[in-house]
N, C-alpha and C positions, 0 to 999 in steps of 0.2 A: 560491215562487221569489223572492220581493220578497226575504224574510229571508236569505236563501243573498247573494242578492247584495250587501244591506247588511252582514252579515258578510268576507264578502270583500275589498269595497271598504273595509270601518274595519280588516283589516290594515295594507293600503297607508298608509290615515291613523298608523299606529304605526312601519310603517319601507318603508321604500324596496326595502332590501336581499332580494332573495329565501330568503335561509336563513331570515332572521329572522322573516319574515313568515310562512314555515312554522312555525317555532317557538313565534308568537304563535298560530295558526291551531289547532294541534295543542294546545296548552295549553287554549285556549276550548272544542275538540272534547271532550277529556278531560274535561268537565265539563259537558255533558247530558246527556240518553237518548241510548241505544242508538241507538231511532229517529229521532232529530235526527242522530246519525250518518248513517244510513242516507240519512237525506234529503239531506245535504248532497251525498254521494255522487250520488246521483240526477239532484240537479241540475244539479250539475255535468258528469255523461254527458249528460243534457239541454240544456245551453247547448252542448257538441260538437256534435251532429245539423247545426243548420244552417250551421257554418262546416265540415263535411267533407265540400266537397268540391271537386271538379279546378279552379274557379276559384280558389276560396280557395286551393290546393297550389300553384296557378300562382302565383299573388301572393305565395305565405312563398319560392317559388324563384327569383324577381325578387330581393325582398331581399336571399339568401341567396348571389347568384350563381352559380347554379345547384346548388349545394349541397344542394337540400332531399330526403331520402330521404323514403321512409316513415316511419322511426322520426323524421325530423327532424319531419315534417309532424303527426307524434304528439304531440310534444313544446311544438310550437308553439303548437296547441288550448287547454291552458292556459293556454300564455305569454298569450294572445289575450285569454282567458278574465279572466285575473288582469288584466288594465288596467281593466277596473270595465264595467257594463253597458254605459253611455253609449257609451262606444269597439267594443266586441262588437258594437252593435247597427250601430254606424255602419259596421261592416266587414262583417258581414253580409250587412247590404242589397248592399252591391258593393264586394269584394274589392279594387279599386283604391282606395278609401277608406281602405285603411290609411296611403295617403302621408298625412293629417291624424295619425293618433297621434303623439305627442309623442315617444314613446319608439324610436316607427318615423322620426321625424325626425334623432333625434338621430342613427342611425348613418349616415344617410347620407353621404355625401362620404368614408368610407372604406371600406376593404376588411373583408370579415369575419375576414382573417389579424391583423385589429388589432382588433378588439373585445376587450375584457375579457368571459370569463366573466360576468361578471353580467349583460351589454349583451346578450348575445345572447337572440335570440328564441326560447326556450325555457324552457321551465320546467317538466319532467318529475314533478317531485315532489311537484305539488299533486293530482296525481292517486293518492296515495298517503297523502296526511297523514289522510283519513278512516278509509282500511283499519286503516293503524298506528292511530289511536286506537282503533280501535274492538279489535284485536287486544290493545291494553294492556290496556285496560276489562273484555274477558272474561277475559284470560288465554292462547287460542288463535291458533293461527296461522287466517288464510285464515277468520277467523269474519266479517266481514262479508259473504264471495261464499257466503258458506252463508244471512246472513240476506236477500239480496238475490233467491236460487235462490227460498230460499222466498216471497218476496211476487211471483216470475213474472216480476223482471226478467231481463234478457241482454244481460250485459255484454259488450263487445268491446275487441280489443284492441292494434288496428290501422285504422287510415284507411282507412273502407266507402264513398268516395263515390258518391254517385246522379245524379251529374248527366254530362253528356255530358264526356267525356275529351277536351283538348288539347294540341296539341305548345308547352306551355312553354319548348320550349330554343329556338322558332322567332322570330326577332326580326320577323317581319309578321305574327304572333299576339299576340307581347307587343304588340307598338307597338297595335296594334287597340282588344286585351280592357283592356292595365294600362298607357296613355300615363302616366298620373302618375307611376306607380314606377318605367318604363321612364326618365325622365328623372330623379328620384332616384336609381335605382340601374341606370346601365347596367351591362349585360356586361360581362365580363371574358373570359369563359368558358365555354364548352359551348355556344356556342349556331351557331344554322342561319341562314342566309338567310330 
C-alpha cells in the first residue's frame, strides 16, 4: 500500500492539473506487470472502504451544497483519495477534518455554480486509469475485472456505506456532526431546520 500511495502522490508532485495527472499516472501504469496493475487497482478500492461512508457523504454534501448524489459521492472517493495519504487519513479519521485540506479550502467562500471544472471535488477517472492500462497492455476490453474475479476480489460500484445513515440536509445535524464545514460552507439550499 506504501508504494500505491507514493505513486500517486509523485503524480501531484508532476502536475496539479487532473487530466495530466492521469496521463502521467497511466503512462507509468503501462509500464509494469500486469499485477502491479492489478494492485494498484486494489488499492485504491482499498483506500475507498473507510471513507464510504454516511458521514464522509455528509461532509462531500456540506461542500457541495447539498448537491452530492451517489454518483457525486463516487466520484469524490478518489477526488479524496488523489490529495495524497497524509489528507485521506486526516479526513478519515473525521469527516469534518476536511475543512483543513487545502484544496477543500480553496473553494470555500464560493458557490459550486462558480467552480471551474478542475476545482471541483471529484475526480471520476482515477478510478479507471488502471482498467485502461491494463486493457491496453492485453489488448481486451474489461481484462482487468476478469483478473481481479480471479484473485476473489469484488468490486463495487456505487457508495456501500456501513455506518449509521443521517439527515445531511438538516442544519441541527450539520451544525452538530460538520461545525467546521457548516461555517466554511453554509447552505444555500436544500436544507431543513
Amino acid at each position: 500500500m506504501a508504494e500505491f500511495w507514493k505513486f500517486l502522490e509523485r503524480s501531484a508532485e508532476e502536475t496539479t492539473d487532473p487530466a495530466q495527472r492521469l496521463d502521467w499516472l497511466a503512462y507509468r501504469l503501462c509500464r509494469v506487470s500486469l499485477d502491479h496493475i492489478a494492485d494498484f487497482q486494489l488499492h485504491l478500492e482499498a483506500a475507498r472502504r473507510p471513507i464510504d461512508t454516511y458521514a464522509m457523504w455528509g461532509a462531500a454534501n456540506q461542500i457541495m451544497d447539498g448537491l452530492c448524489s451517489g454518483d457525486a459521492f463516487w466520484y469524490f472517493q478518489p477526488w479524496l483519495i488523489g490529495q495524497g495519504q497524509r489528507w485521506w487519513h486526516h479526513a478519515a479519521h473525521n469527516p469534518n477534518n476536511l475543512a483543513d485540506l487545502p484544496a477543500v479550502r480553496a473553494l470555500a467562500g464560493s458557490s459550486p455554480r462558480e467552480w471551474a471544472d478542475a476545482d471541483w471535488p471529484h475526480w471520476e477517472d482515477l478510478a479507471y486509469v488502471a482498467p485502461r492500462a491494463y486493457d491496453h497492455i492485453t489488448g481486451r476490453q474489461d481484462s482487468l475485472d476478469e483478473a481481479l474475479d480471479a484473485r476473489g476480489h469484488r468490486t463495487y460500484f456505487d457508495p456501500e456505506p456501513t455506518d449509521q445513515p443521517w439527515d445531511s440536509d438538516s442544519l441541527a445535524q450539520i451544525e452538530q456532526r460538520l461545525p467546521r464545514l457548516a461555517r466554511l460552507f453554509p447552505r444555500q439550499q436544500y436544507v431543513k431546520p
